[in-house]
C-alpha positions, 0 to 999 in steps of 0.5 A: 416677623408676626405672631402666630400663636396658641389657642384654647383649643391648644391645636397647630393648624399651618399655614399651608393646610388652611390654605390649601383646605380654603383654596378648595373654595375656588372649586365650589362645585366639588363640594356638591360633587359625588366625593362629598355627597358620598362622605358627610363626614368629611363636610362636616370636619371641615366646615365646622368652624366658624368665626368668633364674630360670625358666632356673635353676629349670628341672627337670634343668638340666645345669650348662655351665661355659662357658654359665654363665661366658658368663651370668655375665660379660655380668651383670658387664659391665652392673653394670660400667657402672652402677657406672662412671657411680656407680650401685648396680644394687640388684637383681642378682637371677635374675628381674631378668634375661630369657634370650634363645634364644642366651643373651643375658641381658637386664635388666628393670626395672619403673616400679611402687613397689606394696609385694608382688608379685602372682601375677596375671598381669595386675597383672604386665602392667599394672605391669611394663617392660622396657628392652633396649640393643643392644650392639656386636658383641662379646659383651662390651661395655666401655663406653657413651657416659656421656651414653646411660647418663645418659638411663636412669639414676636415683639409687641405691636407685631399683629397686624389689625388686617390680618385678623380682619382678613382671616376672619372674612376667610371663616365667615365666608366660609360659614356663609357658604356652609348655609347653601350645602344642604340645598346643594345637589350634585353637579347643580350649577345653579346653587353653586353659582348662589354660593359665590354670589353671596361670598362675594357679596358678603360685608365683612370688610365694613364690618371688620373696620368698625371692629377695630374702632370698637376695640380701640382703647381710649389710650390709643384712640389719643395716639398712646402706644398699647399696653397690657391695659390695652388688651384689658379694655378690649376683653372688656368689649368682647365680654360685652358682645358675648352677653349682649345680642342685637335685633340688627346691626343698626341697633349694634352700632348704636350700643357699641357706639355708646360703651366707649363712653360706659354707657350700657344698655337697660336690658343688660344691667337688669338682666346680667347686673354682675356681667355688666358691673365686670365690664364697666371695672375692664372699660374704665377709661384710665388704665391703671384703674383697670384690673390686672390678668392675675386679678381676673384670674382671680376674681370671684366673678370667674371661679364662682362658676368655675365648676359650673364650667367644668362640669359643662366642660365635661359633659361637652367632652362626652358630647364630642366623645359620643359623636365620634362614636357615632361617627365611627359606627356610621362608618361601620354601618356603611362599611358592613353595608357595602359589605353585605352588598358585595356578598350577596352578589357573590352568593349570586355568582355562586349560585349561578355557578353552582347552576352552570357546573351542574349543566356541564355534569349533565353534559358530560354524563350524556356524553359519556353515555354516548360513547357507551351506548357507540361502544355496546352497539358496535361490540354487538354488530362487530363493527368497528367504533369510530368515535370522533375526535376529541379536542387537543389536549396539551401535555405541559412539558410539551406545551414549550415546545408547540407540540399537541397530542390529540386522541386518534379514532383509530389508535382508541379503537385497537386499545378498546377492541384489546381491553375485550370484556374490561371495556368498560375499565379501559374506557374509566382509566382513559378518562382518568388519564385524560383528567389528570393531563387536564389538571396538569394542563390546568396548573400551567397555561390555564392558570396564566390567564385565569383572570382574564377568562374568568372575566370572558366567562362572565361577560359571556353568560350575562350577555348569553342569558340576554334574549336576542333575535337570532340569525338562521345560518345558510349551509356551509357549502358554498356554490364552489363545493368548499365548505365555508371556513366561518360557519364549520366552527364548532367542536366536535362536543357540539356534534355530540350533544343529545337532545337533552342538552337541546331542552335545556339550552336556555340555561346552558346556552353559554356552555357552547360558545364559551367552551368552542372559545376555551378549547380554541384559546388552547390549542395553541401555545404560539406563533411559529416562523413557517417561511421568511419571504426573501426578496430581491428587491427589499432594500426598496425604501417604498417598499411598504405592503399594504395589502395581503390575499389569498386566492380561493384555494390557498394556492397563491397570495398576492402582495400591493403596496406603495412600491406600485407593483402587485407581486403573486406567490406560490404558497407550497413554494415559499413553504417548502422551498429554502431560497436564497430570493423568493421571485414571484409567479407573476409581477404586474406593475401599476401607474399609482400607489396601490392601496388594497388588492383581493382575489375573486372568491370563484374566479381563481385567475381574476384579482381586483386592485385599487389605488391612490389616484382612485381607479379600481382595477381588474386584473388578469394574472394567468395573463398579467394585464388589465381587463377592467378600469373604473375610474368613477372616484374622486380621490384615493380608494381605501379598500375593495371586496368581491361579493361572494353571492355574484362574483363579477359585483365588487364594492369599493370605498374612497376617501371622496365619502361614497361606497361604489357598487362595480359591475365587472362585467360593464365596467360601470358603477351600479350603485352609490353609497354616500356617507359625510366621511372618508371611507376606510373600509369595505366588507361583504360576508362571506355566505351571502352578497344580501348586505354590506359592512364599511367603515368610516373616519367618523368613527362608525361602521354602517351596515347596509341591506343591498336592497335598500341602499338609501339609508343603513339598516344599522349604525354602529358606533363604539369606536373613538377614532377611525374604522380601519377595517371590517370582517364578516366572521360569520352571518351574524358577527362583525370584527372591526378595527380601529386607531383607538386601539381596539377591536370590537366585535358587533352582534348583527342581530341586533341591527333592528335597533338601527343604532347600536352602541355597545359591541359584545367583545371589545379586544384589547393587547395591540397597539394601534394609533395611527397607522393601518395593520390589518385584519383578517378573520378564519374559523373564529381567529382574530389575527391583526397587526400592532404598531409595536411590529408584532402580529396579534392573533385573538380568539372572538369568545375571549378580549385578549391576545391568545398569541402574538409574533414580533417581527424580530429578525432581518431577513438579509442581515439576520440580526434583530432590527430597530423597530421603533418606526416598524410596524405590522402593515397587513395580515391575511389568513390562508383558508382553512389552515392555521396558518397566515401571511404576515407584512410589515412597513419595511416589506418584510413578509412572513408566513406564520402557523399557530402550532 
């Protein structure tokens, strides 16, 4: 048992407090981290101890009698109540005591009996304790209830000499390194470096062994044990120290040396002679000779200054009173800077609000002359009045249900011809109603992801608002005579825009985008079940698809996957057909593992595959055999696509790091790409064979112009992990998906950069770690598949989910299925429909449509 106990500043401080405030020494370099830098005060709070000795030892100290007489009576008072309750302090010694800011003097003790002292830093932490008792409010306490003094204190001789010793080279370290922090940059090894250097250089341990036979009594300097004279010899060698400073330690030595035999230096008994008479009464060499503590208490010596002392006393707690409110009103003052920050940008935010709400007034109203000026022109030709139709517009109590209720040209072109002369009533009530089903709407679905299209508003106007070099977009018609599904994305407002709205579409130019995405994002509420594909032979354990596609007209899907067979289905008969077993139109069976298949985007009979042994395959379904082979890759080929601008020129990407261009029509590669990673992933866009996209295991999509196929026009590189797929949703974007997670969506306008690092979307709400899920992109959706067996479908104007299915339902048994092992393994869209196809890790393939 040792004694930890009070002292003058009447505070306990634990054990496990200190250490753990000067553990966080071993980690230096976050005092200079962004934590501290950020929040002096709590530096300051810290670090503003110091060591009774480091205070004394402290270079060019001016002696303050009234400072040092305020020290040294709140040191008397404490041993005072230890001899009260028949206790000898033992180590009434300079670096037993702790200096506070104001001077309150506080006494440490340590729980260790370890035999020398350690100039470690950390032996101190781990061994050292601190105790603290807060006094009363008088700066001089008289006395304790002797049942609190007895709960800390232990019999005499129980203070250990190293403790103190080691508790004291805690503080001064710890001052010592409070002298490097205003040179202390953030994240600056260099100065934190110096810090440890001097802790660990630091010579308290010499320091603090000739301390010990400095405050050694005569008495027990001849073996006699300590007594309560003992702690009086040595209040007479610390009153010493506090009225005698030094020019070096040198000359310390000499005079501290020289006070055991009484003798005082010149200066001292001419500058303080009563200070230096006081000492020789406490030092006299016998011990009855010295004075008792009621004595000191007593004496003229310490209550002729008293109210010196109690007037600086005040004035020290006005000090601390005044800094603590400077203090606080630091922390107001940054709080209401912080605050005042946070509110212009919210004036900001309102302003431009303000702005784009008066943009989209402006748009409405030309609108609405529109339709007036369509309804006027008509009535006065007797024409009918064929207005376009308005977005879908959900009613709530029927949003549950899937339904939509869309305005029909024909149904508002009888209700308008039998308003007859109050048209223009009929066409304001119209309005209104359609207001108020918007309120309603609002109330419910809307207002269920508010913050996150809140979120995508903003992102979406600042990145809009950013100047950047526009691709000009080829015409929807493809060579076929089919409109393109990417580039017929627009609402029918956006055909309705008047050349006003053009003048002004560089304040306005995210109305478009962000209202095509709103409305797009709403028209729907979910993914519904159209048809579960049955097959025969579902119980295949190897049954795993890893490819979906469509061919040109919507008419047929093909499936390939591990089991090694390509199997193609009529869509019209899975959809409208309720079979017990689906069996395919046609089933080709193949030497390997198949990896990828896709349909010639022009030739309806032709589809193209590719397997784990690495050989690229073409095939003839109307015949259901081979018509080309390509065996040119080193290992397994990933992914295959047909160019759109040549139909017989297809690319393909292999685990051996290359992208090989085929020429069908040869059978021989016209082309490498070579790239120093696994490739996962090929893509031509959908209007144009110019360029190519694929992705990589290093993590980045490279684009390249087929014309120059040496090096890439640009780099992408947002992803963490693997790139799964890529997708072309129209000339100028670019989905990619990757095991981090993610999908991220790239402006290729920006590709003049040659890297790109930031994508413009990233989208987030599937879980994708380690397994390939899909991707497939139609008129602005997103759909992809999850590793928590559901099918994800994404809006490319909003970060999350619009809708989501999860694979639920075994298709034989009928009952909900373990999926914790299931997954989504490919999804493809069915062109120009709302509907696609859906296959998971076990085979089982559905067809959903969003409704």
């Amino acid at each position: 048992m040792f004694v930890c106990w009070l002292m003058c500043s009447f505070k306990w401080i634990t054990m496990e407090g200190s250490s753990d405030h000067l553990r966080n020494l071993d980690d230096i370099s976050g005092v200079c981290e962004e934590d501290i830098l950020v929040d002096p005060y709590v530096r300051s709070h810290k670090w503003s101890d110091i060591s009774l000795r480091q205070w004394l030892d402290k270079p060019g100290r001016s002696v303050d009698a009234l400072e040092c007489l305020h020290i040294f009576t709140q040191i008397v008072e404490i041993v005072n109540i230890a001899h009260a309750q028949g206790i000898v302090v033992h180590n009434v010694r300079p670096s037993c005591f702790v200096m506070s800011s104001f001077n309150h003097v506080t006494f440490i003790e340590s729980a260790s009996c370890s035999d020398s002292g350690s100039d470690s830093l950390e032996d101190g932490i781990n061994s050292s304790q601190m105790a603290e008792v807060k006094t009363s409010s008088s700066p001089f306490p008289s006395s304790l209830g002797s049942e609190g003094f007895r709960s800390v204190m232990t019999p005499i001789n129980a203070l250990s000499e190293t403790s103190c010793m080691q508790s004291s080279s805690i503080y001064a370290a710890q001052a010592s390194l409070n002298e490097g922090y205003g040179k202390c940059r953030k994240k600056d090894r260099r100065h934190i470096e110096e810090a440890e250097d001097k802790v660990q250089s630091f010579p308290m341990k010499q320091i603090l062994a000739m301390e010990t036979t400095w405050y050694t009594s005569p008495e027990e300097a001849s073996g006699s044990p300590s007594s309560s004279a003992s702690d009086i010899y040595r209040l007479g060698v610390l009153l010493f120290e506090l009225f005698c400073s030094f020019s070096s330690r040198e000359e310390k030595n000499r005079t501290m040396s020289s006070l055991r035999h009484r003798v005082l230096p010149t200066q001292l008994l001419l500058k303080w002679p009563k200070e230096a008479s006081f000492c020789l009464w406490l030092l006299h060499p016998e011990p009855t000779n010295r004075p008792k503590l009621s004595e000191l208490l007593q004496s003229e010596f310490l209550n002729e200054p008293k109210d010196d002392l109690e007037e600086r006393e005040a004035a020290i707690k006005l000090r601390k009173k005044i800094e603590e409110q400077e203090l606080l009103l630091e922390f107001l003052l940054l709080m209401q800077q912080r605050k005042q920050e946070a509110a212009h940008k919210l004036q900001d935010t309102i302003s431009f609000l303000c702005s784009d709400i008066e943009q989209v007034m402006r748009h409405q109203t030309n609108f609405k002359k529109n339709i007036g000026s369509r309804t006027d022109l008509a009535m006065d030709n007797h024409l009918p009045l064929n207005l376009p139709s308005m977005p879908p517009v959900r009613n709530t109590d029927s949003a549950a249900l899937g339904s939509r209720k869309r305005f029909r040209p024909g149904i508002l072109t009888h209700d308008i011809e039998a308003c007859g002369d109050n048209l223009d009533d009929c066409l304001k009530t119209s309005l209104d109603n359609d207001n108020e089903q918007g309120v309603l709407f609002k109330s419910s679905r809307l207002m269920k992801n508010f913050k996150k299209l809140e979120l995508a508003y903003f992102l979406m106007r600042g990145r809009v608002n950013k100047p950047s070099r526009q691709f000009v977009k080829h015409s929807s018609i493809s060579s076929d005579g089919r409109g393109s599904v990417v580039l017929t994305e627009r609402s029918s407002v956006n055909n309705l825009a008047s050349k006003e709205s053009c003048n002004d579409n560089r304040q306005g130019g995210w109305i478009s985008p962000f209202l095509e995405g709103l409305c797009k994002y709403l028209s729907f509420s979910k993914l519904k079940v159209k048809a579960d594909l049955k097959q025969g032979d579902l119980l295949n354990s190897s049954n795993l698809v890893c490819s979906l596609s469509f061919d040109r007209d919507g008419e047929f899907f093909a499936t390939a996957g591990v089991n090694r067979k390509i199997k193609v289905f009529g869509y019209d008969s899975i959809v409208n057909e309720d079979r017990d077993i689906h069996y395919p139109v046609v089933e080709m069976a193949s030497r390997s593992k198949l990896s990828s298949v896709c349909w010639n985007r022009y030739i309806k009979s032709q589809i193209a595959s590719s397997n784990f042994e690495g050989v690229v395959q073409v095939w003839d379904v109307t015949r259901s055999q081979v018509v080309t082979e390509m065996g040119e890759h080193e290992r397994r080929v990933w992914s295959i696509d047909f160019s759109s601008a040549d139909p017989t020129i297809l690319a393909s990407g292999s685990d051996d790091g290359s992208v090989k261009l085929w020429s069908i029509n040869q059978g021989i590669s016209i082309g490498t790409i070579r790239t120093k990673a696994n490739v996962c992933c090929v893509q031509f866009p959908v209007d144009s064979g110019r360029s190519l996209a694929f992705g990589s295991a290093d993590h980045k999509i490279y684009y390249y112009d087929m014309r120059n196929i040496r090096v890439p026009l640009c780099t992408f590189t947002g992803h963490n992990k693997t790139v799964s797929y890529v997708k072309y949703i129209d000339s100028s974007t670019l989905v990619s998906a990757s095991t981090d997670n993610t999908l991220k969506l790239w402006d290729l306008s920006m590709s003049t950069s040659r890297v790109v690092d930031t994508p413009v979307q990233s989208f987030t709400g599937h879980m994708n770690i380690k397994n390939f899920v899909g991707l497939s992109v139609s008129d602005g959706y997103i759909a992809t598949g999850s590793e928590t067996n559901e099918v994800f479908v994404y809006h490319k104007a909003f970060p999350m989910p619009a809708l989501s299915y999860k694979f639920q339902i075994d298709p034989l048994s009928s009952h909900e299925m373990d999926d914790s092992a299931q997954f989504i393994s490919s999804v493809c869209w069915r062109s120009q429909s709302s509907s696609l196809v859906a296959a998971n890790s076990t085979g089982h393939i559905k067809i959903l449509e969003m409704v």
